[in-house]
Every structure is written in structure tokens, then in C-alpha cells.
The first five atom37 places (N, CA, C, CB, O) and aatype in JSON, in Angstrom:
{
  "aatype": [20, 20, 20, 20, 20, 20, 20, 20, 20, 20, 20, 20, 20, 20, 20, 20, 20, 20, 20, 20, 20, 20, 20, 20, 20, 20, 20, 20, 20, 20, 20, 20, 20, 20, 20, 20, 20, 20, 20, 20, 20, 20, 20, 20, 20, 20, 20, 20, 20, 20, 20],
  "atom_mask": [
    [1, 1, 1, 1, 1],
    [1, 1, 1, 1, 1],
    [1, 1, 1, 1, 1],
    [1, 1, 1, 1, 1],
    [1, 1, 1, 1, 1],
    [1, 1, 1, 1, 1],
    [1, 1, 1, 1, 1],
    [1, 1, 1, 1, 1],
    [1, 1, 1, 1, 1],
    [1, 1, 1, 1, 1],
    [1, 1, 1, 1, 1],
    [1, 1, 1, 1, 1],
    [1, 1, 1, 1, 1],
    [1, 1, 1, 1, 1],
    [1, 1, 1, 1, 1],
    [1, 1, 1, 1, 1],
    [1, 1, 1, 1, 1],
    [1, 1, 1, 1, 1],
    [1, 1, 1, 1, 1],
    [1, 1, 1, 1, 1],
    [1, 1, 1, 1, 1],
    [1, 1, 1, 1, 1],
    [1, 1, 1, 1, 1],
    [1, 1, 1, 1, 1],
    [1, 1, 1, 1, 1],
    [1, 1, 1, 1, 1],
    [1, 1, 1, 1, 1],
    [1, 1, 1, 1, 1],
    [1, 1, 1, 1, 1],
    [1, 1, 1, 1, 1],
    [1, 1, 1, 1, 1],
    [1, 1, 1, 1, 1],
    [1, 1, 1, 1, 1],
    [1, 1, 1, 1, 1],
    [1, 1, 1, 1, 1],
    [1, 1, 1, 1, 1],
    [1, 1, 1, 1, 1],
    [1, 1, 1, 1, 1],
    [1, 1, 1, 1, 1],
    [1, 1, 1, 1, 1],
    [1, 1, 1, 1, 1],
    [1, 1, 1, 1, 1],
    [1, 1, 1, 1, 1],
    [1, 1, 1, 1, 1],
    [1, 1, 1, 1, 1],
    [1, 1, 1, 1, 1],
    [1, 1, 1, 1, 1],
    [1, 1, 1, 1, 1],
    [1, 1, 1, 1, 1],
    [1, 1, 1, 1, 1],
    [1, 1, 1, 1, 1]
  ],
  "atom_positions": [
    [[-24.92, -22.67, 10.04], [-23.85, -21.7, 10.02], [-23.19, -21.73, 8.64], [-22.81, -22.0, 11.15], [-22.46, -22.65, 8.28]],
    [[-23.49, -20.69, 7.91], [-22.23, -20.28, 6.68], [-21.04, -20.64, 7.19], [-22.03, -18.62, 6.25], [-20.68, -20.63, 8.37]],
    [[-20.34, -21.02, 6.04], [-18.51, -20.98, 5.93], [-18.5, -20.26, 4.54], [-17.48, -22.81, 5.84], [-19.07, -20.36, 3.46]],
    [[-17.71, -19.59, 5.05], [-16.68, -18.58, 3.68], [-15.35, -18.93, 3.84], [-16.63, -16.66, 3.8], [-15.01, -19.46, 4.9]],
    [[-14.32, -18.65, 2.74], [-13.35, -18.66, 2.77], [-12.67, -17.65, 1.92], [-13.16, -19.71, 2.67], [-13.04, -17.45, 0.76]],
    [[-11.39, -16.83, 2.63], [-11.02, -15.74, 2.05], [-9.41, -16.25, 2.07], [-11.51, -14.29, 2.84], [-9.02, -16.77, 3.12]],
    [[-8.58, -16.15, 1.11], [-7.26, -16.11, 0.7], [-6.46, -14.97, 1.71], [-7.25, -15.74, -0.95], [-6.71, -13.77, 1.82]],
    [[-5.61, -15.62, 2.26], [-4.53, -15.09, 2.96], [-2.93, -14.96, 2.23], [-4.49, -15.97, 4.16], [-2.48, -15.64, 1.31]],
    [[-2.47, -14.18, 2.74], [-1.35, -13.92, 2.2], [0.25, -13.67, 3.27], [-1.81, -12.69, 1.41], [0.81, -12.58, 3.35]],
    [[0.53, -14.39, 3.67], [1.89, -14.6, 4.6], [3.13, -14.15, 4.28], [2.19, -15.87, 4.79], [4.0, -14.91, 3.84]],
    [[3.27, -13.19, 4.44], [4.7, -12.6, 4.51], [6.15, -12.41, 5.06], [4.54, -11.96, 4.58], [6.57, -11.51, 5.8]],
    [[6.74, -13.39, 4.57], [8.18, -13.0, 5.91], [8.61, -11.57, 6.3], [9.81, -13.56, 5.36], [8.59, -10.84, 5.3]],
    [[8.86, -11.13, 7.08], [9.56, -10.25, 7.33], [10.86, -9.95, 8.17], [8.86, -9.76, 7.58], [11.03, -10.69, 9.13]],
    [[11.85, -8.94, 7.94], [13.24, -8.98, 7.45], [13.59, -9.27, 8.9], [13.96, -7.59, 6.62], [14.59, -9.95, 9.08]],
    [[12.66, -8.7, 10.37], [13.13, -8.79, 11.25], [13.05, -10.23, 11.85], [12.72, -7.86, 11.82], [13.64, -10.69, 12.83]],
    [[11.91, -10.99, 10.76], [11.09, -12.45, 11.97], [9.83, -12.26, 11.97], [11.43, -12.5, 13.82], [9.28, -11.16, 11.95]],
    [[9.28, -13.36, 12.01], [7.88, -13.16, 12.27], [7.03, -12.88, 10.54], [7.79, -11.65, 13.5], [7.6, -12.72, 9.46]],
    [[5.56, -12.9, 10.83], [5.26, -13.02, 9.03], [3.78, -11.78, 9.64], [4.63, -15.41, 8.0], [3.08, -11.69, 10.65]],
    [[3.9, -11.11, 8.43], [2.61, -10.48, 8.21], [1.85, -11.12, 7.36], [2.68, -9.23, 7.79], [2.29, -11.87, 6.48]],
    [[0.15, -10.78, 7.65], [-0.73, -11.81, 7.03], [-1.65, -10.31, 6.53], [-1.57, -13.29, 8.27], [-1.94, -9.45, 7.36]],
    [[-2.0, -10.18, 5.2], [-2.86, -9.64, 4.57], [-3.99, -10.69, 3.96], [-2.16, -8.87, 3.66], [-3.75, -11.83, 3.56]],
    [[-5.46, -9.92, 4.01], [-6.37, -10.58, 3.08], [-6.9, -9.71, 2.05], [-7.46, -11.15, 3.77], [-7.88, -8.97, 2.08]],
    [[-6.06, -9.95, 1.12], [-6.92, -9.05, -0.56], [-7.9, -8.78, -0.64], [-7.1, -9.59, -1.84], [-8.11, -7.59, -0.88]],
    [[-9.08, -9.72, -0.51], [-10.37, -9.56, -0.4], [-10.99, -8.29, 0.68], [-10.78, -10.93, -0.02], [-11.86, -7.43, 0.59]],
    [[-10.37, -8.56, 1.31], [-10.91, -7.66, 2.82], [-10.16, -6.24, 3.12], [-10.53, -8.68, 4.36], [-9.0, -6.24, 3.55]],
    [[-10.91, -4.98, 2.86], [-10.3, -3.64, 3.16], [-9.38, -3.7, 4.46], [-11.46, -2.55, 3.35], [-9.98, -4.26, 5.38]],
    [[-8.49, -3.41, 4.69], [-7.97, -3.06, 6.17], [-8.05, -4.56, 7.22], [-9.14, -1.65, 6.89], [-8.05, -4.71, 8.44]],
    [[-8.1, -5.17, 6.47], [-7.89, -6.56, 7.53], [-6.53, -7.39, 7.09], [-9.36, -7.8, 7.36], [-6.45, -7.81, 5.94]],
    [[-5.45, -7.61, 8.07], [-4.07, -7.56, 8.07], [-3.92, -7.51, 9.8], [-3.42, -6.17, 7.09], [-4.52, -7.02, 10.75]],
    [[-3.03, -8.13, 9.61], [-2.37, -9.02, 11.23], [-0.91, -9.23, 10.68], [-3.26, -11.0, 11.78], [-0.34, -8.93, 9.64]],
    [[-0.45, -10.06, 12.15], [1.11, -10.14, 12.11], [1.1, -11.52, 13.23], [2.1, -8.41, 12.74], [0.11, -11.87, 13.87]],
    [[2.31, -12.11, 13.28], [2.68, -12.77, 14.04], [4.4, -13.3, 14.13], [1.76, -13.6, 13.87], [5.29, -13.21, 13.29]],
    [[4.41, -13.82, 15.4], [6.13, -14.11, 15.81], [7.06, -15.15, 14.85], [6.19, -14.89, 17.46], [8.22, -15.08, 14.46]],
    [[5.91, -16.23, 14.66], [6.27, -17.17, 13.67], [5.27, -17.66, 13.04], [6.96, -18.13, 14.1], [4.31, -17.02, 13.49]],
    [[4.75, -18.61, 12.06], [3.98, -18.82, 11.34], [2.74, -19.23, 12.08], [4.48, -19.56, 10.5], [1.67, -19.0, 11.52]],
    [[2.75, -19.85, 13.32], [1.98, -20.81, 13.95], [0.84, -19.26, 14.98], [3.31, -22.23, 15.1], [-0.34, -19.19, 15.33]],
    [[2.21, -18.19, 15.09], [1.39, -17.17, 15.5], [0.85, -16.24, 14.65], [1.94, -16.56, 16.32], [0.02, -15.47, 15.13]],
    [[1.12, -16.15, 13.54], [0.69, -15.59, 12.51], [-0.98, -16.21, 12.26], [1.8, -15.88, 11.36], [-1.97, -15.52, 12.08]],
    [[-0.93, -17.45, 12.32], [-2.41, -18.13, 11.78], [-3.54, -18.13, 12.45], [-2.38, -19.46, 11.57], [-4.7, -18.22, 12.06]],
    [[-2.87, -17.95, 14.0], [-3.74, -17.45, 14.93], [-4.22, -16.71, 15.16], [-3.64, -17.43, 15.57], [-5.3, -16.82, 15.75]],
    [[-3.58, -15.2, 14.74], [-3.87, -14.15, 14.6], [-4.46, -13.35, 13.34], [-3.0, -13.83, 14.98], [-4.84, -12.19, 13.15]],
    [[-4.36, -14.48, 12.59], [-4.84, -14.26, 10.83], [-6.61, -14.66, 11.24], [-3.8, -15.84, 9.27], [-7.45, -13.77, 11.07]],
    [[-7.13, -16.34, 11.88], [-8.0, -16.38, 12.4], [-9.12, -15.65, 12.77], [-7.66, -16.65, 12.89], [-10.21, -15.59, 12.21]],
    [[-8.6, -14.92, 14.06], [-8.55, -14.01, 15.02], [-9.06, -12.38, 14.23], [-6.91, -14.13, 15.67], [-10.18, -11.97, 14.51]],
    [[-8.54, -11.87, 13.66], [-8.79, -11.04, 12.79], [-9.82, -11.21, 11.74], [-7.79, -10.85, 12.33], [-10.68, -10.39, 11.44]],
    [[-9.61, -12.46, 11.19], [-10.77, -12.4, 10.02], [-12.07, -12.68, 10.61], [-10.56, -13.51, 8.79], [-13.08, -12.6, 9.9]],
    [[-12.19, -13.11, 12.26], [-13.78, -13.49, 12.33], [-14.08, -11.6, 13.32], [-14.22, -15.64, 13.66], [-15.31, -11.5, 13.37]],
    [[-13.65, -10.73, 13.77], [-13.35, -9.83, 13.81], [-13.87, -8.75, 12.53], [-12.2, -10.12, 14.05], [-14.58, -7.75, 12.63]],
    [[-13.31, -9.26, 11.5], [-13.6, -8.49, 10.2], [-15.03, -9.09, 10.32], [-12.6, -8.83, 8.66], [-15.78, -8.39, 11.01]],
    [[-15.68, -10.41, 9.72], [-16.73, -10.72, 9.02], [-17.83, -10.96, 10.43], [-16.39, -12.07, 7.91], [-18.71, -11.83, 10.37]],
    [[-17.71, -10.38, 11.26], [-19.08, -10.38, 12.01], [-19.49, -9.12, 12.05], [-19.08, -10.91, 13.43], [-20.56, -8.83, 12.59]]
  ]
}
């Protein structure tokens, strides 16, 4: 099995909770409640994107 690794980018936002963009990757971007749900959902998304 390949491993890649792509740079994430975590964002607070004003209401709570962090948005997660990946530069590398067109249109792949998630969100979460707090950081711990953010990473899960950053995860979650990027194996989503690369299959």
C-alpha cells in the first residue's frame, strides 16, 4: 500500500469550530466542531478525494 501525504490547512472560524482546506487538492475542504472533529473529517475527506 502507497502512503502520500498532502498538507492541510486548519482554520478557526469566527463562529467555532475550524475549516480544513488542502492546497494540493482541487475542491477538497471539510469543517469540523473543534479541532479533534475537524481531523476526522479532514481524514475522511482526503481518502474520499484520493481513491
Amino acid at each position: 500500500m502507497a502512503k502520500y501525504a498532502y498538507p492541510a490547512v486548519f482554520s478557526p472560524e469566527e463562529g467555532g469550530g475550524f475549516s480544513v482546506n488542502f492546497p494540493d487538492l482541487e475542491s477538497c475542504y471539510t469543517c469540523g466542531d473543534d479541532m479533534v472533529d475537524a481531523l476526522t473529517m479532514a481524514e475522511d475527506v482526503l481518502a474520499l478525494v484520493i481513491t
